[in-house]
N, C-alpha and C positions, 0 to 999 in steps of 0.2 A: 629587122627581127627584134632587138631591144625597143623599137618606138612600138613594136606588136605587145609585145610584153608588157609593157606599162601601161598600153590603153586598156588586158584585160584586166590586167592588175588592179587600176583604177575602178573598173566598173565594176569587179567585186567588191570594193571595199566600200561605193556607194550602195551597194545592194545590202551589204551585211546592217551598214550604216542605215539604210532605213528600215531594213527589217528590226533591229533594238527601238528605233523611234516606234513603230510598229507595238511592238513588246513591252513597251512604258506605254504607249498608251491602254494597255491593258490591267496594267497593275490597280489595285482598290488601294489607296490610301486609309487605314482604318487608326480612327483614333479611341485606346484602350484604357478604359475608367473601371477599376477596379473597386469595389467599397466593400469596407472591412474596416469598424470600428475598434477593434483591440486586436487583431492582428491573428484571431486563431482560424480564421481561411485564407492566410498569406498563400499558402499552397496550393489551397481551388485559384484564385485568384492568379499566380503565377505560371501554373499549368496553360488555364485559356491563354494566357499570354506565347508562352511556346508555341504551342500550335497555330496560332496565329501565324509567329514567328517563322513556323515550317513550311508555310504555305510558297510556294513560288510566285506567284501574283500575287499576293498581299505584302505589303507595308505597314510593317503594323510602328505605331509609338504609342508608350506608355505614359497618359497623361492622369494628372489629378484633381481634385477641385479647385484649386487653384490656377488650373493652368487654363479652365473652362472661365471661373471666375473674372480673370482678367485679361483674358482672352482678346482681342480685337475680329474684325470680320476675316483680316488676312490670317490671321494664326491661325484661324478654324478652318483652314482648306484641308479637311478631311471628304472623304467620299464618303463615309460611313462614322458615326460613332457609337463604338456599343460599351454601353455601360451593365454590368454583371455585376450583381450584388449578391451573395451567398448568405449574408446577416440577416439572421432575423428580427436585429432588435430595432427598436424605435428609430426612427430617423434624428441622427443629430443637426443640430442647427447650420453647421460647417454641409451637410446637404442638401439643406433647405434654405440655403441662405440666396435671398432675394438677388442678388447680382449673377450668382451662377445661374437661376433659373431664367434670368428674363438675356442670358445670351445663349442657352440654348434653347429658346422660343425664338430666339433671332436668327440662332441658326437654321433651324429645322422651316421656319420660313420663307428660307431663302433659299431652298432647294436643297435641305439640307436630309441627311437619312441618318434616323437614331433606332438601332437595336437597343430592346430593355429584355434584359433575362431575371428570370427568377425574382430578389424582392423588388428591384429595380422598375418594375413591371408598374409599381406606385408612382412615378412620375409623371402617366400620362394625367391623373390627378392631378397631383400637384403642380404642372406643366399646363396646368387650364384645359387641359383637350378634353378630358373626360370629366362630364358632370357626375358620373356614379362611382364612387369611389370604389379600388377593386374589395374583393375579400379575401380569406384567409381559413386554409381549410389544411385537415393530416389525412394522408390516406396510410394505411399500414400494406406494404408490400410484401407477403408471406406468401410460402411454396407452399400449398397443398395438394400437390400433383402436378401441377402444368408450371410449373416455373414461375418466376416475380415479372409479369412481363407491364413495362411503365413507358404508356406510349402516347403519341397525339394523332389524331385523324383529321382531314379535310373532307368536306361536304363534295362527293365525288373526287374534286381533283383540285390542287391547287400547287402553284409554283413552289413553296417553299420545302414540297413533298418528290422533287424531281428525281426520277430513278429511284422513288421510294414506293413506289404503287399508292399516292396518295394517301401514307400514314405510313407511321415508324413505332418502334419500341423502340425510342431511345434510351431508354435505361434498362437493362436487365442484369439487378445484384446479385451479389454472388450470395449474399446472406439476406435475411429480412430485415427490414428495414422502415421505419417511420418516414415519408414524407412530405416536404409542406409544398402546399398547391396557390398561387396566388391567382385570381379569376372572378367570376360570377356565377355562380351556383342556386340548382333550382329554378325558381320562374325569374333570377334576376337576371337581368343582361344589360351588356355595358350601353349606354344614352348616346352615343356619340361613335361610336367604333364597330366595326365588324367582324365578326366571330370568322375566322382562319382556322381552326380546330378547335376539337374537344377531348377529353380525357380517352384514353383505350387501353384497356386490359385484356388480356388474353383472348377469347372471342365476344367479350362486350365493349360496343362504344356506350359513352356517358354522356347523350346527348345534354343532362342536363348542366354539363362542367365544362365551364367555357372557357378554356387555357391560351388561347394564342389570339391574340387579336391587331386589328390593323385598321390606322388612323391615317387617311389622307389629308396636309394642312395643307391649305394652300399650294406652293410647288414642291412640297416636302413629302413626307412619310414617315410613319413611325411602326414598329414592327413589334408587339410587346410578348414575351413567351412566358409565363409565370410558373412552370413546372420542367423537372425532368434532366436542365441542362446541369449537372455537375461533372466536370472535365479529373477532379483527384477522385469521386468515389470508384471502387471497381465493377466491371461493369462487362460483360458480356458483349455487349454490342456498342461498344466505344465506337466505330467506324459508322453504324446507323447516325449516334447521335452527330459525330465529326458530318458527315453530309450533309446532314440538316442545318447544322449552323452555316454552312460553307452553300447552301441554297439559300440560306435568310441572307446572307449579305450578298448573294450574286441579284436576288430578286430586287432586295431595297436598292442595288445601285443598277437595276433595266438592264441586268446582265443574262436573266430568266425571264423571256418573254414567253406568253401563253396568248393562243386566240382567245379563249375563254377561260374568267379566271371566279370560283366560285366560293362562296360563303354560305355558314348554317345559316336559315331562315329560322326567325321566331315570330312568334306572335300571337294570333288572334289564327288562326284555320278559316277561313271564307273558302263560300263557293258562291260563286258570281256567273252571270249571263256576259255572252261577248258577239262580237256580229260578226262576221264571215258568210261571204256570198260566193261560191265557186262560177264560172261559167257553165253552163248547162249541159252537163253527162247525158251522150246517146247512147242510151242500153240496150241491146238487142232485146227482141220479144223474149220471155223466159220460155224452156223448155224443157220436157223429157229429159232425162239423162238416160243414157246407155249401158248398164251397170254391167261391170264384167263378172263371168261366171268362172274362170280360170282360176281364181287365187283360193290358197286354203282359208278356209271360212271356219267359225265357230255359231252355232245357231242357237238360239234359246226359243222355244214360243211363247215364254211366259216371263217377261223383264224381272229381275231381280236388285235389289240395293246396291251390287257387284259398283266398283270402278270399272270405269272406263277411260281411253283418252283418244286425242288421233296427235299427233305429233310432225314439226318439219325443223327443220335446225333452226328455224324462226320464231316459231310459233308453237305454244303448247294449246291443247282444249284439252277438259274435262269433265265429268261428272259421274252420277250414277246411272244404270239401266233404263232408270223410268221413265225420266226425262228429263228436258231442260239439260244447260252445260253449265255447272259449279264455279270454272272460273276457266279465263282463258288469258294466258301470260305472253307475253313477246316482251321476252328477257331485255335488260333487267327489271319488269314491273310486270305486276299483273292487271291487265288492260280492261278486263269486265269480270264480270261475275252473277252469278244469281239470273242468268240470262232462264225465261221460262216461256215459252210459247203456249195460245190456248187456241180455241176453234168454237166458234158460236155457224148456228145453222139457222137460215132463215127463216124456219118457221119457230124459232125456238129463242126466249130469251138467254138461255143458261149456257155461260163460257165453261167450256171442257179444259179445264187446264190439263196438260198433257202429263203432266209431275203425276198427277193422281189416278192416271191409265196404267196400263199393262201392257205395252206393246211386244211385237216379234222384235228381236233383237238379230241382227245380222253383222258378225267379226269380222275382218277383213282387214289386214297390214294396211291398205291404201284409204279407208274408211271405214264410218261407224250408220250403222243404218237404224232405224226404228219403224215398224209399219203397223199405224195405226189402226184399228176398223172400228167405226162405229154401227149404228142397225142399216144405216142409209147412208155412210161415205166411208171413206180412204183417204187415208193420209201418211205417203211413206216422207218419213225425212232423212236426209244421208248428210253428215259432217265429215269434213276435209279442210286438211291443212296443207296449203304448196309444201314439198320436199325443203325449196329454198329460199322462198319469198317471204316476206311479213303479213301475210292475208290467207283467208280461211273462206268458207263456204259454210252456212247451214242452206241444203234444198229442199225443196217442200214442191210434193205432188198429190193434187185433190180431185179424187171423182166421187161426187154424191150427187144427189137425187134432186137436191136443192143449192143454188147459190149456198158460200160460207163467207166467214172471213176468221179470218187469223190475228191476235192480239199477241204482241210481244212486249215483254216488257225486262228490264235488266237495271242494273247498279254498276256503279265504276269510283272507285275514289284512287286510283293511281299507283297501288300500294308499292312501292321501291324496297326489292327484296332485303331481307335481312342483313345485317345487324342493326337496319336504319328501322325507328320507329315509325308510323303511319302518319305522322303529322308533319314531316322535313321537308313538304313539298311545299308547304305555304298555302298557297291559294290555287282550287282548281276551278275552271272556268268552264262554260258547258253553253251550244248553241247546235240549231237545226241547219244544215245547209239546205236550203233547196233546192240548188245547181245541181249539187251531187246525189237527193235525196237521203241523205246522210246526218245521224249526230256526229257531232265533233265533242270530246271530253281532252282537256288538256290541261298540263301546269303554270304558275305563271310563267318559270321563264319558255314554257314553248316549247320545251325538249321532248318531253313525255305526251306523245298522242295517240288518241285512240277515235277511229272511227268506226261507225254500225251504222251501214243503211241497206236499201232493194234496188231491185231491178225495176219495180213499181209505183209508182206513186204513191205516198200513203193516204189514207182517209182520212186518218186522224194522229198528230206528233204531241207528246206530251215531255216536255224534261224540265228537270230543276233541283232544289237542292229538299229530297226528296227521302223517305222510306218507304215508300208503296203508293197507291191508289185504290182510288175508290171501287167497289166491285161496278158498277153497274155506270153506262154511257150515261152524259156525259164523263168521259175519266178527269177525274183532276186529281192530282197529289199530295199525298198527305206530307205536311212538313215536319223536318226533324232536326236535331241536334247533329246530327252525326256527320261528318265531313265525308264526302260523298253527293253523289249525282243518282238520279233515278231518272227513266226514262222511258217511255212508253209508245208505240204504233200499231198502227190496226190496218188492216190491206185485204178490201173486197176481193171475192175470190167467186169467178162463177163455176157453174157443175165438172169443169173439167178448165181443172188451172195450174199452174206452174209458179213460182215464187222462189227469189235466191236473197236471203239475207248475207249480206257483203259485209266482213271488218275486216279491217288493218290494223296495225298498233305499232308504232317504235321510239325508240330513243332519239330520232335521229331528225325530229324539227316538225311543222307541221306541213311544209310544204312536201318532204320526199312522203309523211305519211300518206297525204293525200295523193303524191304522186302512184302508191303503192296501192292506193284502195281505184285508181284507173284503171291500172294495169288488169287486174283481178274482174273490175265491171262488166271490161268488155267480152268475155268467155267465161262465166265461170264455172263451165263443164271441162274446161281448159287443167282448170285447177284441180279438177278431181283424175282427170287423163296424166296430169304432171305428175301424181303420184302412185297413180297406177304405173306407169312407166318406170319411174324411181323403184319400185319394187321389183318389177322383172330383169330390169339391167342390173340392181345388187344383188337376185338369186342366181345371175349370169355370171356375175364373177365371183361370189361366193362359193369356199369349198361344198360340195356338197357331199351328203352322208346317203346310201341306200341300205337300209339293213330288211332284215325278213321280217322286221317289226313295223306297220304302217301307223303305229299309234307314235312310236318310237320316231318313226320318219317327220309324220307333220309334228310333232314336237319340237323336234330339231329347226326345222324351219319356221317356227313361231321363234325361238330363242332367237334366233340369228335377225331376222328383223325387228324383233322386241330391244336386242342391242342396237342394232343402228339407228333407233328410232332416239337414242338416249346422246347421241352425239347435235351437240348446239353450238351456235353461232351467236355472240354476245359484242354490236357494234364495237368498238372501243378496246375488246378485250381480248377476240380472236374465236379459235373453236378447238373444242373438245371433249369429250364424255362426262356428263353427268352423271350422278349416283341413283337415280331412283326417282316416280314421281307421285304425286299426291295433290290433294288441296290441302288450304293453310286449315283448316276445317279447326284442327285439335290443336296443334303446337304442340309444343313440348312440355308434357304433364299438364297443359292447359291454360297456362299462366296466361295467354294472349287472346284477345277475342278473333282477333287475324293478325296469325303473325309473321305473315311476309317468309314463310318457308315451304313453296312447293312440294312436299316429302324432302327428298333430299336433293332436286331439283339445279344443282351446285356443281363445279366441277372440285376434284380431290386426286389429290397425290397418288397414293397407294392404291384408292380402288382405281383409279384410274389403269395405272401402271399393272393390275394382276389382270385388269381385263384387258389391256392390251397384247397382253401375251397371249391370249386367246384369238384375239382379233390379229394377230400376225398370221395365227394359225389359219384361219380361214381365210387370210387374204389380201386385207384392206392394211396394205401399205398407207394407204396415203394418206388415211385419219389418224392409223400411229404417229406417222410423220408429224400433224396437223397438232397431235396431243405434245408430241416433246417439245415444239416449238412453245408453246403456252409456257409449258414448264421452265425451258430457257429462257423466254420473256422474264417470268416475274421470279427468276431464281434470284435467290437471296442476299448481299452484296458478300457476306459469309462462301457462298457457295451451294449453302443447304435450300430445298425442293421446297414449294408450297405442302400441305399439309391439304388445306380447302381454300377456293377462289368463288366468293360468291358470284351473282352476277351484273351483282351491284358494287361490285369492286372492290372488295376487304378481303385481303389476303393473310392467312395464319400458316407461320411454320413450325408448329407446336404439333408434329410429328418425327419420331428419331428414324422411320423405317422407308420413308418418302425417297431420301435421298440416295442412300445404297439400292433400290428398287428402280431409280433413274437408269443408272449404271447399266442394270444388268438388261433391263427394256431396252437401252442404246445398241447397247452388244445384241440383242435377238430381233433386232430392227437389222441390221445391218447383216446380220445372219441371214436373214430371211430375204430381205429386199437387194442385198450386196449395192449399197446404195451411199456408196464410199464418198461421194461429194458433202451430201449430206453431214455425215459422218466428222468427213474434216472439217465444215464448216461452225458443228456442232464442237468439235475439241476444248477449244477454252472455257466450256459451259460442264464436258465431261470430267475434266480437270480440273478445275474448282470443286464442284462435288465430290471426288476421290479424295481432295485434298481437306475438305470436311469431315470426309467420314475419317481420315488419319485425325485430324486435330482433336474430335472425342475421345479417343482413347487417353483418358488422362492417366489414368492407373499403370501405362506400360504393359498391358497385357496382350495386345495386338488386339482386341473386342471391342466393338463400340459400342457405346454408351448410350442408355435413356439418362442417365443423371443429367440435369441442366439442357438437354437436349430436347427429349419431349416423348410420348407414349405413341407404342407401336400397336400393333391390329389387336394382338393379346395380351398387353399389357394393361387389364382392368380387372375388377374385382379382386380378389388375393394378388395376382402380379401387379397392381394398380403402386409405382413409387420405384418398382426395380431398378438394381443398377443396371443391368443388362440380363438379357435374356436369352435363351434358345433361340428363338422365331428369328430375334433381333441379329443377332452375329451369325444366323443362317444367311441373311437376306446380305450380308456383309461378305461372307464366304465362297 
């Protein structure tokens, strides 16, 4: 019994014993260089050091230039060095002294990783790595409503942003406050180095402020951040900035692996030709469609300027009545645009562009129809978007008196929804497949694609970097400045013919796009059935309403599908209701010629949360479910609610009424659904939120606060600044 006892004895104590070997090898050795010429940011300076100091797997020591200066290769067994400078003033010599610098060039050599914050950020300079020395800029951080919010973004996503939704406000003052930003600003950018982020304030990124940047030497790294990091100023979101530093040394020492890890593009905007040959797509002959007569319909015989769209959680189209579709998105980008169909008739030279007819208009939840007459043909077109796929349908059926053919022509430049300006993509590349009879439009790296081809063979392909064409065959393109692809086909058409214009579009590479525009080729009467279908199964489980009022009836049932229509699916991001949609036609006040904002085409907190109270009513558990899950995804490390979620992945929580709205949505989800698993798995996410909306109440009044928080639904015009409000401590109460 004692010889049992010692053997287990034994083997735990080898087991604990290498679980700590285990645990050391985990720890980051960081070596901590403070610079501070006359001693008056002893206290910034000592702070980072604490924190450090706090960390459980970090090792920090406090070194100086001297300790770097005569340093040897042994003494620098740091995993990291971050040197933080909070001085603004000129570099002293005892900084720039030639011995300290050529043994941390030795270091960072030799597999070495150096964090540079704030002024420190000048070394990559003075360090040789960067030819273009940084700059030196003040930004003033003042409240005029939305709070001081002082942050950095990544170009989609990047490691050093982890659990941050690829950008932070790592500073938000309690007061206003002056700035200094170290970087490259405007058309400069750093010669040697790659852009990691850029400036963010409130819902503007600065594409042109280029604050983080990252230098790979040889088997080293360097990580430079020239704004934002001060550990003594007060600061609202101390815990955002504490992550981010604690992401910048987990990444430099290959602690924060990413498959994919991305950087802003600058430059020159090209649009380039590329080759791609698919194997050869067997298309069924095109035919008829079977249009169902069943659904509530809206009829016009006379097209009007009105919007229109068709919608699927993938895929947006739109336009107006007349013709042609304005623009067509599969989130986050909008994949074409300006798309416009005409019709020439044998005996006749003159293309009828379809924009400039008047057709019968026919409404319908599952599609959008148009039926043309001219003296001697017919030409009905019906547009459809799968319910759940990234592919669409325009079909086209001809009977006249004479052979036709049909000219289409469209534009695409990629546009990547808002806050990101239309030029982030770099370079778009654009070629005809003839395997597929398909353009291809795509960005360089390949993420962003968009296909348009037929079921037929064309006549004639025209694309390139382009603003229109010629009227009259042969078509050739007119060239232009603008960054963008145009694109043009023509497809004989005899007295009684059928034709299916096929696209795809997604975020999600060029292989699954094109795998997507297969799927869609081989039926795509399939795809108009798919959403017929989708219509009758959501009027089947939808509450439904019968009143003595029939006008009042299909009303109701236009709502209820006009809502489902507005819930999306966003690769990467998940799914959930949208606010509204539109083309980028106008922007806001007009400032933008396209400004990457579908109307309001975005998913948001609050509206989110008031319509899902409705959507409990009628039913559809399982999209509320779908919505609070988003919500707990990208909730705050605070606790507080997104506000709005583009779909290009910037996230604002510069709402005070998001978060108490969570709450009470959780509670009438769980009412409604009794869907308790849910519920407790959701707890830590509800709990946090509670515990947000207790920490606003700074006053002791039990009311929570817009102060430092952020504006509620009626919180503008004269209530625009309140401390709190009615509406506000309703949604609380």
């Amino acid at each position: 019994m004692i010889k049992k006892t010692y053997r287990i004895t034994f083997f735990i104590l080898v087991l604990l014993s290498s679980c700590n070997i285990i645990d050391q090898q985990h720890i980051t050795r960081v070596g901590y260089l403070g610079l501070d010429q006359d001693g008056r940011n002893d206290k910034e300076i000592n702070d980072v050091f604490d924190f450090l100091n706090s960390i459980q797997n970090i090792e920090v020591k406090k070194i100086n230039t001297g300790d770097i200066k005569n340093a040897t290769p042994e003494s620098m067994d740091y995993d990291i060095i971050w040197i933080h400078r909070p001085d603004s003033s000129d570099f002293s010599a005892e900084e720039t002294d030639p011995a300290l610098l050529k043994n941390l060039r030795e270091y960072v050599e030799n597999d070495g990783r150096l964090l540079l914050t704030l002024d420190a950020v000048f070394y990559v300079h003075l360090l040789g790595y960067e030819d273009n020395k940084p700059q030196v800029r003040y930004k003033k951080a003042a409240d005029s409503g939305y709070g001081r919010m002082l942050g950095l973004h990544s170009f989609r996503d990047h490691p050093v942003f982890d659990g941050l939704n690829g950008g932070a406000y790592i500073n938000k003052p309690l007061d206003d406050i002056n700035v200094r930003q170290i970087g490259y600003f405007e058309k400069n950018i750093p010669a040697n180095g790659k852009v990691v982020a850029v400036d963010w304030d409130y819902i503007f990124v600065r594409e042109e402020k280029k604050l983080v940047m990252e230098y790979d030497i040889d088997d080293g790294k360097i990580l430079a951040i020239g704004a934002y990091t001060y550990f003594n100023q007060p600061n609202f979101n101390k815990p955002h900035l504490e992550k981010f530093i604690l992401n910048a040394i987990d990444y430099l020492t290959s602690k924060l692996l990413y498959s994919k890890t991305h950087y802003w593009i600058y430059g020159q905007n090209e649009v380039l030709p590329f080759e791609h040959q698919s194997d050869t797509l067997k298309y069924a002959k095109p035919c008829p469609w079977h249009l169902s007569n069943e659904s509530i319909s809206l009829i016009n015989n006379s097209a009007t300027g009105n919007f229109w769209d068709v919608a699927g959680q993938r895929l947006l189209v739109m336009g107006n009545e007349q013709g042609g579709i304005k623009e067509i998105w599969a989130h986050p980008f909008m994949a074409l645009r300006e798309y416009e169909a005409g019709i020439q008739f044998l005996n006749k030279d003159t293309v009828y562009w379809l924009n400039n007819e008047q057709p019968r208009i026919e409404v319908r939840p599952e599609s959008f129809t148009r039926i043309y007459k001219f003296k001697q043909a017919y030409l009905k077109e019906v547009t459809v978007a799968d319910p759940d796929n990234p592919y669409g349908i325009v079909h086209y059926e001809y009977k006249g008196l004479y052979p036709g053919k049909i000219i289409v022509r469209f534009k695409s430049n990629l546009r990547l929804m808002w806050p990101y300006s239309e030029k982030v993509l770099g370079t778009i590349q654009y070629t005809f497949d003839k395997g597929l009879n398909a353009f291809i439009v795509l960005d360089q790296s390949h993420d962003f694609v968009c296909l348009l081809g037929s079921d037929k063979i064309p006549d004639t392909t025209v694309i390139g970097h382009y603003d229109g064409f010629t009227k009259e065959e042969p078509y050739q393109g007119l060239p232009t400045d603008k960054f963008q692809v145009s694109g043009l086909f023509t497809f004989d058409l005899t007295k009684n013919d059928n034709l299916d214009l096929i696209f795809s579009a997604t975020n999600e590479g060029l292989e699954q796009t094109i795998h997507a525009y297969r799927q869609a080729a081989v039926n795509p009467e399939h795809i108009y059935l798919s959403s017929l279908d989708h219509c009758r199964q959501f009027y089947d489980k939808a509450l439904s309403i019968i009143s003595p009022d029939s006008i009042f009836n299909e009303g109701y049932r236009w709502a209820l599908i006009a809502t489902d229509r507005f819930f999306v699916h966003t690769p990467g991001i998940g799914s959930s209701f949208v606010a509204g949609y539109s083309t980028t036609a106008k922007g806001w006040g007009g400032g933008h010629k396209v400004n990457g904002r579908p109307g309001y085409g975005w998913y948001f907190g609050r509206d989110g949360e008031w319509c899902g109270f409705a959507i409990l009513d009628y039913g559809d558990f399982e999209k509320v479910r779908s919505m609070l899950r988003m919500f707990q995804k990208y909730q705050d490390l605070n606790g507080k609610i997104l506000h709005e979620l583009s779909t290009s992945g910037f996230v604002h929580y510069d709402a005070s009424d998001a978060t108490p709205l969570y709450i009470v949505l959780a509670g009438k989800y769980l009412n409604h659904s009794g869907d308790i698993d849910f519920i407790r798995n959701s707890w830590h996410h509800i709990k946090n939120a509670i515990d947000y909306c207790y920490s606003t109440d700074r006053d002791g009044d039990m009311l929570i606060e817009n102060t430092n928080v952020g504006h509620g639904w009626v919180e503008g015009g004269h209530l625009f600044g309140s401390h709190s409000s009615l509406y506000l401590t309703s949604c609380w109460a």
